[in-house]
C-alpha positions as CSV (number, residue, x, y, z in Angstrom):
1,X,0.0,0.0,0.0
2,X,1.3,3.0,-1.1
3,X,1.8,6.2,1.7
4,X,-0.8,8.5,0.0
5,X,-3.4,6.6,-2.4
6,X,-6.3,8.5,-3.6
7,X,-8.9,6.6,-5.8
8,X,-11.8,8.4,-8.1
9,X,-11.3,11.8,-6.8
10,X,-13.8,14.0,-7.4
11,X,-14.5,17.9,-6.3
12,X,-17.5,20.0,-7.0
13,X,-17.9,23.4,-5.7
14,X,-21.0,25.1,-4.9
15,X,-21.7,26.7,-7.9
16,X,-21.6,23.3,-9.9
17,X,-17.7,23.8,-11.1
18,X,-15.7,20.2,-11.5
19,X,-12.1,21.2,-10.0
20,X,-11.3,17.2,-10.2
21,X,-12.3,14.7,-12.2
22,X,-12.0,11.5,-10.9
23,X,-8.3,11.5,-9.6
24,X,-6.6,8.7,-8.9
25,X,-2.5,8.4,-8.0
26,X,-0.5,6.7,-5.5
27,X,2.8,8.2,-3.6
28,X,5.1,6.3,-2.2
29,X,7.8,6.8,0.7
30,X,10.6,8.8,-0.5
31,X,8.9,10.2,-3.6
32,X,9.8,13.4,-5.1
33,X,6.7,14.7,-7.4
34,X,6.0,17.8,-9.0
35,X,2.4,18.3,-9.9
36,X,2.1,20.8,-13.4
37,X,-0.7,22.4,-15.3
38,X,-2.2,25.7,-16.4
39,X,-4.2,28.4,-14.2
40,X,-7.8,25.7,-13.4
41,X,-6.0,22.4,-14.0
42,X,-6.6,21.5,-10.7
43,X,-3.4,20.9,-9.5
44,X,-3.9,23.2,-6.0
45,X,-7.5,21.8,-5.8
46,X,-5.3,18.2,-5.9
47,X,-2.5,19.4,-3.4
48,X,-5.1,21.2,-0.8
49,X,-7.2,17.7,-0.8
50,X,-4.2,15.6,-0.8
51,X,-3.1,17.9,2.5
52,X,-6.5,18.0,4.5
53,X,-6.9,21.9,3.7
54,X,-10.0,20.8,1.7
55,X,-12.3,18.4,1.7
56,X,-13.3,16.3,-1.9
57,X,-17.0,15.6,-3.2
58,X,-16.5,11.8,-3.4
59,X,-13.7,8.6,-3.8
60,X,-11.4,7.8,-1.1
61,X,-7.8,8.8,-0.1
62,X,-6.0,6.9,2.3
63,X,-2.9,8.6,4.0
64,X,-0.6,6.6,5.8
65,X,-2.8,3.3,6.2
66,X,-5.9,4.4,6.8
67,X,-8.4,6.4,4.7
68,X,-9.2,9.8,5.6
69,X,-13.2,8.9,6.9
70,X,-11.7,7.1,9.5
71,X,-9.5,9.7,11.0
72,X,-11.1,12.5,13.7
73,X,-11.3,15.8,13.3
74,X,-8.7,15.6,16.6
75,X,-6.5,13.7,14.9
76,X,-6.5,15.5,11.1
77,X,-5.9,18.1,13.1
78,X,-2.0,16.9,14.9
79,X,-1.8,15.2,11.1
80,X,-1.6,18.7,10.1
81,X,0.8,19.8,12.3
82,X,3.0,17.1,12.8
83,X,3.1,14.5,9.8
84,X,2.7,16.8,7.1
85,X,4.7,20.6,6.2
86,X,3.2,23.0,4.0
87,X,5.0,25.7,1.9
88,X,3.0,28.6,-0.3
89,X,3.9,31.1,-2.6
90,X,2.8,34.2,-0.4
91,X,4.8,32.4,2.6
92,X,2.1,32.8,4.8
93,X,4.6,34.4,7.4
94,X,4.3,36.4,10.7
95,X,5.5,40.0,9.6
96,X,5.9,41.5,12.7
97,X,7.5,38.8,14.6
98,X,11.2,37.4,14.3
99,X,13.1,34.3,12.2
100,X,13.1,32.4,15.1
101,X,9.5,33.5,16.2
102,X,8.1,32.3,12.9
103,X,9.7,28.5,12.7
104,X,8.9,27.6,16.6
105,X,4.8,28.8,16.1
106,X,4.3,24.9,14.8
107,X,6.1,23.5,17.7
108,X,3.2,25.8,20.1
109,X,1.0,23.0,19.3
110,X,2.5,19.8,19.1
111,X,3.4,19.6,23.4
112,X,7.2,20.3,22.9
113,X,8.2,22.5,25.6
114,X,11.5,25.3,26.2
115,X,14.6,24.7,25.8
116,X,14.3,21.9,23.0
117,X,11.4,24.1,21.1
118,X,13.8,27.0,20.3
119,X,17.3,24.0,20.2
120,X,14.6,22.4,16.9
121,X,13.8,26.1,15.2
122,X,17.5,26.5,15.2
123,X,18.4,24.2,13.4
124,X,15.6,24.4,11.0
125,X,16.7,27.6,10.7
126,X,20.0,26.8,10.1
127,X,19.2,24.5,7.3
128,X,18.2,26.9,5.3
129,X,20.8,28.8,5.4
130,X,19.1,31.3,7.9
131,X,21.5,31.3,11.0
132,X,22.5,35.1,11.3
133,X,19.3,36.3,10.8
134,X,17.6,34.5,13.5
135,X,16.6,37.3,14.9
136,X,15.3,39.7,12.0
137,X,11.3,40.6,11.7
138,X,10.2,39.1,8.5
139,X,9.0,41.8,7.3
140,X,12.7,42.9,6.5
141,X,13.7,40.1,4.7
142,X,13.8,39.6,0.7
143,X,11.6,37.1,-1.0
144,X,13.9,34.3,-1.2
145,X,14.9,34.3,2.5
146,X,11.2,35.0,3.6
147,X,10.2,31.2,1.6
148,X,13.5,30.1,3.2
149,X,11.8,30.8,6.7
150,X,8.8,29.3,5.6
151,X,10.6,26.0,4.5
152,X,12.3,25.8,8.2
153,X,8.6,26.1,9.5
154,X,7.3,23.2,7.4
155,X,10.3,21.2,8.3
156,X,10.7,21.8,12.1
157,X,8.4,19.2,13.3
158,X,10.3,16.3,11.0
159,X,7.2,16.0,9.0
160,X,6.3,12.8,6.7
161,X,5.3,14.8,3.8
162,X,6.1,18.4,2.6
163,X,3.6,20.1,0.1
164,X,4.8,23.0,-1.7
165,X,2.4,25.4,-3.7
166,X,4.3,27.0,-6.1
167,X,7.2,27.8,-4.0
168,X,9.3,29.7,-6.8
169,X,6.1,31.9,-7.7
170,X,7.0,35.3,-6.3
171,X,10.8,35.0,-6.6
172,X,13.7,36.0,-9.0
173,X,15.6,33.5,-10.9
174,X,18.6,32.9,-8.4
175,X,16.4,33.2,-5.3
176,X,14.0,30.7,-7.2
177,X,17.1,28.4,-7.6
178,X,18.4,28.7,-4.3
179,X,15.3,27.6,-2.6
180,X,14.8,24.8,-5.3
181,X,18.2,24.1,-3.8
182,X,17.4,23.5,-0.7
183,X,13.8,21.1,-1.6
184,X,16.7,18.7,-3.5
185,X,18.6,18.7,-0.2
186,X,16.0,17.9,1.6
187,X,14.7,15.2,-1.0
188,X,18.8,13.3,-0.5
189,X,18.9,13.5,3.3
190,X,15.9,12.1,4.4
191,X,14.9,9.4,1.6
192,X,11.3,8.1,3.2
193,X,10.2,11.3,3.1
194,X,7.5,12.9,0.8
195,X,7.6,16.0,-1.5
196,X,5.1,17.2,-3.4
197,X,5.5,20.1,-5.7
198,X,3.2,22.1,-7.2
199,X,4.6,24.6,-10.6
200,X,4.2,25.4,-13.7
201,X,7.8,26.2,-13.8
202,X,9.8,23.6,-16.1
203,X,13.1,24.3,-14.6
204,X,11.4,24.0,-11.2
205,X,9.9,20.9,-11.8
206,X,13.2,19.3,-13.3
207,X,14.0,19.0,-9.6
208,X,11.5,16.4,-8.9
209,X,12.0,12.4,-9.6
210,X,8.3,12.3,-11.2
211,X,6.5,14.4,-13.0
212,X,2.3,14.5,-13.1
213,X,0.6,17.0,-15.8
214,X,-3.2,18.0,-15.1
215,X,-5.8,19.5,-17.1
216,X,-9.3,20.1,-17.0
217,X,-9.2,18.4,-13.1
218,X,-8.0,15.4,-14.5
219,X,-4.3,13.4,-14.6
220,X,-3.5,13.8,-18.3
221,X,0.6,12.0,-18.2
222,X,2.4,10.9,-15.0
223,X,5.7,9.5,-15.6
224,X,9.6,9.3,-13.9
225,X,11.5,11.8,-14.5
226,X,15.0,10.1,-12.8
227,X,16.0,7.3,-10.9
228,X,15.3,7.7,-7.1
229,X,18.5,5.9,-6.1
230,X,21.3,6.9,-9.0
231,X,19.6,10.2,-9.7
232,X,20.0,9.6,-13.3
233,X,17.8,11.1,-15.7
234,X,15.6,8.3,-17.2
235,X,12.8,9.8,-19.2
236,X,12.1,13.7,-19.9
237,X,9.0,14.7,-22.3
């Protein structure tokens, strides 16, 4: 059984629009995916079910080994915060409060208490590259080192699974590069854990080891971009 399965996805907003189409994919430990398509593919719809932000009109998805029906709202909930990181192109970061301030907020909820909470958001911190400007407000940072903080908060709590929503979105080249960077890293060090992209960036998605393309809320190809192990580039449409 593969680590995320989700079979026959379908979601229907309100007002009768069809954001999937009967979705189905499996993920397995270790995987490194980048999800592509244009504006209303579906590919965020597809991430924000896949990470319990939303709920879906009907199928199943099973994350870890059980499916999502049989989960509490309780335990969604420390899923959330503990087994699964979350990375956006806006950042989603605390302006006003500090480096440091901003990667320990996750570990507020999950029972770890001072001195190992700030000892964790350290070395998140440091990760990324981050260490000397612990300290900083966000709001005084550039764009690259502001989704640098934001990857340091979606890793602090060792999560199972990492989405990222169009991480490169609002940044340069180079700072787009750097924090691809650091996602590739990430994807080497730990190998049982699970990143899932979502671009419409070529060079962006080149990072990942498989590559799914979406259109009209459906999967249109899905296919390996390199070998897992080796790294070596295999097949590239």
């Amino acid at each position: 059984m593969a680590f995320i399965e989700a079979r026959n996805i379908e979601k229907v907003y309100s007002d009768g629009t069809r954001a999937l189409r009967g979705v189905s994919l499996d993920i397995e430990k270790g995987e490194f995916v980048a999800i592509m398509g244009s504006s209303g593919s579906g590919k965020s719809t597809l991430l924000h079910t896949l990470g319990f932000l939303d709920s879906y009109t009907s199928g199943s998805y099973s994350f870890g080994d059980r499916e999502i029906k049989d989960y509490s709202e309780a335990e969604v909930a420390r899923i959330r915060n503990k087994r699964i990181g979350f990375v956006f192109q806006m950042f989603n970061l605390l302006q006003r409060a500090s480096v440091l301030e901003n990667v320990k907020l996750p570990l507020a909820y999950s029972g770890i208490r001072e001195p190992l909470r700030s000892k964790l958001a350290l070395e998140a911190i440091e990760s990324v590259g981050l260490g000397h400007r612990k300290d900083f407000d966000v709001a005084v940072l550039s764009g690259g080192e502001k989704q640098r903080v934001a990857i340091a908060r979606a890793i602090v709590n060792d999560p199972d699974v990492i989405f990222a929503d169009e991480p490169t979105g609002n940044l340069d080249s180079g700072s787009g590069k750097a924090v691809m960077d650091i996602f590739d890293k990430m994807n080497k060090e730990r190998r049982d854990r699970i990143i899932v992209l979502i671009t419409h960036e070529t060079n962006t998605a080149r990072y990942a080891e498989r590559i799914i393309k979406m259109g009209d809320g459906k999967i249109i190809d899905d296919y390996v971009v390199k070998d897992r192990i080796s790294g070596q580039e295999e097949y590239i449409k």
